[in-house]
C-alpha positions as CSV (number, residue, x, y, z in Angstrom):
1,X,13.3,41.5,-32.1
2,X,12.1,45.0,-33.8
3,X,9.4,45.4,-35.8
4,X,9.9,47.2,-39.4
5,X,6.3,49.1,-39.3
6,X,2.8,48.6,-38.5
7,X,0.0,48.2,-41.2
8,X,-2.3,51.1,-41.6
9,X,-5.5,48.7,-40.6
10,X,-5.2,46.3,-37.5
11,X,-4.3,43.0,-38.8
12,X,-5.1,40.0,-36.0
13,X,-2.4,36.9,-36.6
14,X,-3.9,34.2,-35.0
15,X,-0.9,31.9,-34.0
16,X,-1.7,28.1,-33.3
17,X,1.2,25.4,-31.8
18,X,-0.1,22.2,-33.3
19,X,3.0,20.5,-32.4
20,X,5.0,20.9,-28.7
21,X,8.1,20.3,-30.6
22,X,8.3,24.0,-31.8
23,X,7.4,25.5,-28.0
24,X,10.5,23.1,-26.8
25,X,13.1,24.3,-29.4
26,X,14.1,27.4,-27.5
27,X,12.5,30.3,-29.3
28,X,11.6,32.8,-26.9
29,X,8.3,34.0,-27.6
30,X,7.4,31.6,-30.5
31,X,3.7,33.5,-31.2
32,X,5.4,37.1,-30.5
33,X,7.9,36.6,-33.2
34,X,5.2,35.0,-35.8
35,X,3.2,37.8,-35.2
36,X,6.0,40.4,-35.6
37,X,7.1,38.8,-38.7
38,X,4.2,38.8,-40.2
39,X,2.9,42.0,-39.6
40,X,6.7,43.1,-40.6
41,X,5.9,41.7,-44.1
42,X,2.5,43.3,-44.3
43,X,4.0,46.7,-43.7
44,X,6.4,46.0,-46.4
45,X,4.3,45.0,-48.8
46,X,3.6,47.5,-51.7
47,X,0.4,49.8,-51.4
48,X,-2.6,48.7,-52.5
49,X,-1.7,45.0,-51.9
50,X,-3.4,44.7,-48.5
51,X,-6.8,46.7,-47.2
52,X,-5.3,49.4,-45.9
53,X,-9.0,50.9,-44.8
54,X,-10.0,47.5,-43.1
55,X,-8.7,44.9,-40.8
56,X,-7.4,41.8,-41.9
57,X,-7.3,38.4,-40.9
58,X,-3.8,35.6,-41.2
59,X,-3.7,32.0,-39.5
60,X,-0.9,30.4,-39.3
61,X,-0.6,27.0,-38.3
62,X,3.2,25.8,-36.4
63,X,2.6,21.8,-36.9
64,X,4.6,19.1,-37.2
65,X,5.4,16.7,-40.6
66,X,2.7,14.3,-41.0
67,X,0.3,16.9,-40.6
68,X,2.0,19.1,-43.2
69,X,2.7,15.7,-45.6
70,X,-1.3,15.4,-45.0
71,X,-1.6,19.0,-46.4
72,X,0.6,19.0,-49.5
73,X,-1.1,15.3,-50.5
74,X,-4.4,16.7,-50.2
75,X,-3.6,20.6,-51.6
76,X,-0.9,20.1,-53.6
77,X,-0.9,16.0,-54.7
78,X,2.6,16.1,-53.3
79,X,4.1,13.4,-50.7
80,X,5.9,13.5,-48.2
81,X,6.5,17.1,-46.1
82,X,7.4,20.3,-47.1
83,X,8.5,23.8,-44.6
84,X,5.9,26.3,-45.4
85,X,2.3,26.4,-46.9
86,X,0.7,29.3,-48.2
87,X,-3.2,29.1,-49.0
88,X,-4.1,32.7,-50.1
89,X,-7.8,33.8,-49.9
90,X,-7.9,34.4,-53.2
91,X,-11.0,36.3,-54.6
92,X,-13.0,35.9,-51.3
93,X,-15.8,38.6,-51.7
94,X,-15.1,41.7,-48.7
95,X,-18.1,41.3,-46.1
96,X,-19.8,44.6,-46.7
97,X,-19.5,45.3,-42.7
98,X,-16.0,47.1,-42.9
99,X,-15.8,46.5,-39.3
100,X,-15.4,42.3,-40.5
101,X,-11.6,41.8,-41.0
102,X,-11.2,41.0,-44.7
103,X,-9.2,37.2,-44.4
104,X,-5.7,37.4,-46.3
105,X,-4.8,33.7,-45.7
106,X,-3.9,30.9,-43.5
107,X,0.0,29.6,-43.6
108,X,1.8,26.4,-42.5
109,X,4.9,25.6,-41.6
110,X,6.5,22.3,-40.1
111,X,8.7,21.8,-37.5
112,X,10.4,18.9,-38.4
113,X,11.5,20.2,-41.9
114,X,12.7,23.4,-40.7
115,X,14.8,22.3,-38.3
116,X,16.3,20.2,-40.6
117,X,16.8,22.8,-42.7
118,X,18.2,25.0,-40.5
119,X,20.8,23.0,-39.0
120,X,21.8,22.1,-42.5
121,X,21.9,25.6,-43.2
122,X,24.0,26.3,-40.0
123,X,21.3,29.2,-38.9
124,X,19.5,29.4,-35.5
125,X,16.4,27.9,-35.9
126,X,14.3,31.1,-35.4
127,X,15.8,33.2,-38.4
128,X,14.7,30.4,-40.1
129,X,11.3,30.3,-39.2
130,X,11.0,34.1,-39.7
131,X,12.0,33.8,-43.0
132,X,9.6,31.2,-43.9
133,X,6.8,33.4,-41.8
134,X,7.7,36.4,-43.9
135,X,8.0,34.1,-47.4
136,X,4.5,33.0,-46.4
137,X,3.0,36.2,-46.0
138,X,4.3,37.7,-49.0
139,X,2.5,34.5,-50.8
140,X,-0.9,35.6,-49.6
141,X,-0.5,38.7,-50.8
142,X,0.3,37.6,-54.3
143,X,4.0,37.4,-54.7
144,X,5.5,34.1,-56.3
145,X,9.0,32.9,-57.5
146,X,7.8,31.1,-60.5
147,X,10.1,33.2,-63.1
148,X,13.8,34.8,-62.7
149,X,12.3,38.4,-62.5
150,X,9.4,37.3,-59.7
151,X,12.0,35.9,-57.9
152,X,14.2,39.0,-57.5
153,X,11.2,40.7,-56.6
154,X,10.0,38.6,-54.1
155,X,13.6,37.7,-52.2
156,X,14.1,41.1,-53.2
157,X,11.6,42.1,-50.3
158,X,12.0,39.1,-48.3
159,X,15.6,40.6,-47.3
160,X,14.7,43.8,-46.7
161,X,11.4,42.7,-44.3
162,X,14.0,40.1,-42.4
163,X,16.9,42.8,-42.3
164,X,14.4,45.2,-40.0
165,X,14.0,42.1,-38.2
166,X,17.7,41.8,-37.1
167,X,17.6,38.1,-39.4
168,X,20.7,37.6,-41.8
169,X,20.0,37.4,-45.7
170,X,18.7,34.2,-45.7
171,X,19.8,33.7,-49.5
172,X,23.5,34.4,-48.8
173,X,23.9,30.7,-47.4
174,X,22.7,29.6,-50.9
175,X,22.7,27.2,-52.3
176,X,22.2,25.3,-48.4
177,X,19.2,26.3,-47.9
178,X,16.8,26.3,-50.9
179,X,13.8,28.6,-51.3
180,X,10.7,27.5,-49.5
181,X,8.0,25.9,-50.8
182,X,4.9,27.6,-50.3
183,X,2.0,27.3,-52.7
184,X,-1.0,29.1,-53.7
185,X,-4.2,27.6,-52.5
């Protein structure tokens, strides 16, 4: 897998397998492609959107469904599962230290739900997972989908980050695979 750039600050991705199921679906390097994607979409993302003086700080969880239905009951008063969860860090005041990373965000995405949707979809399970890594990240740093125009924006850039990651459009399977569900937190 190639990597589209590298952000001008070090930004540490801090990767954590909550659920065996995603180190036994065949994906290689499962925290080397998180990573990539992630800092893929942070070198995508327009100036000014990230510290580019500072490092920066992502988590993202890999878990399975009932901990991700626990997640959208208690952050979102939704049942039930979803794929991906984004929980920005909002207006989180800068430690004055600029040697503290500056923390963008934690994501997290289910197993179980993505490889559903994936095999739905008829993709390989780890251009989906990519996608929803990159949608993620693009969600910490502000973007949304709530209107036409944001949308286009957003997928917009979505395609573009996955593209220098050798992953297919992911919206030119529509209408099989819908747009994930990340929220702001």
């Amino acid at each position: 897998m190639k990597m589209a750039g590298m952000v001008e600050a070090a930004t540490e991705v801090y990767v954590e397998i909550a659920d065996p199921a995603w180190s036994g679906a065949g994906l290689g390097d499962l925290e080397g492609r998180v990573v990539a994607c992630a800092r893929a979409a942070l070198a995508a993302a327009p100036r000014g959107t990230i510290p580019a003086d500072r490092p920066a700080e992502i988590a993202v969880l890999l878990c399975d469904d009932a901990r991700m239905a626990r997640l959208n009951g208690a952050f979102r008063d939704k049942s039930g599962p979803t794929d991906v969860l984004s929980f920005p860090a909002g207006d989180e005041p800068r430690p004055e230290d600029p040697t503290i990373p500056v923390l963008l965000g934690d994501l997290a995405i289910a197993f179980g739900v993505s490889e559903r949707e994936a095999r739905a979809a008829g993709i390989p399970l780890g251009d989906h997972l990519s996608h929803l890594v990159v949608h993620g990240i693009l969600h910490l740093l502000g973007f949304d989908h709530g209107t036409e125009a944001e949308a286009a924006r957003m997928e917009t850039l979505e395609i573009r980050v996955l593209a220098g990651l050798d992953v297919p459009d992911p919206y030119a399977r529509l209408p099989a695979i819908p747009a994930p569900d990340a929220v702001k937190g």
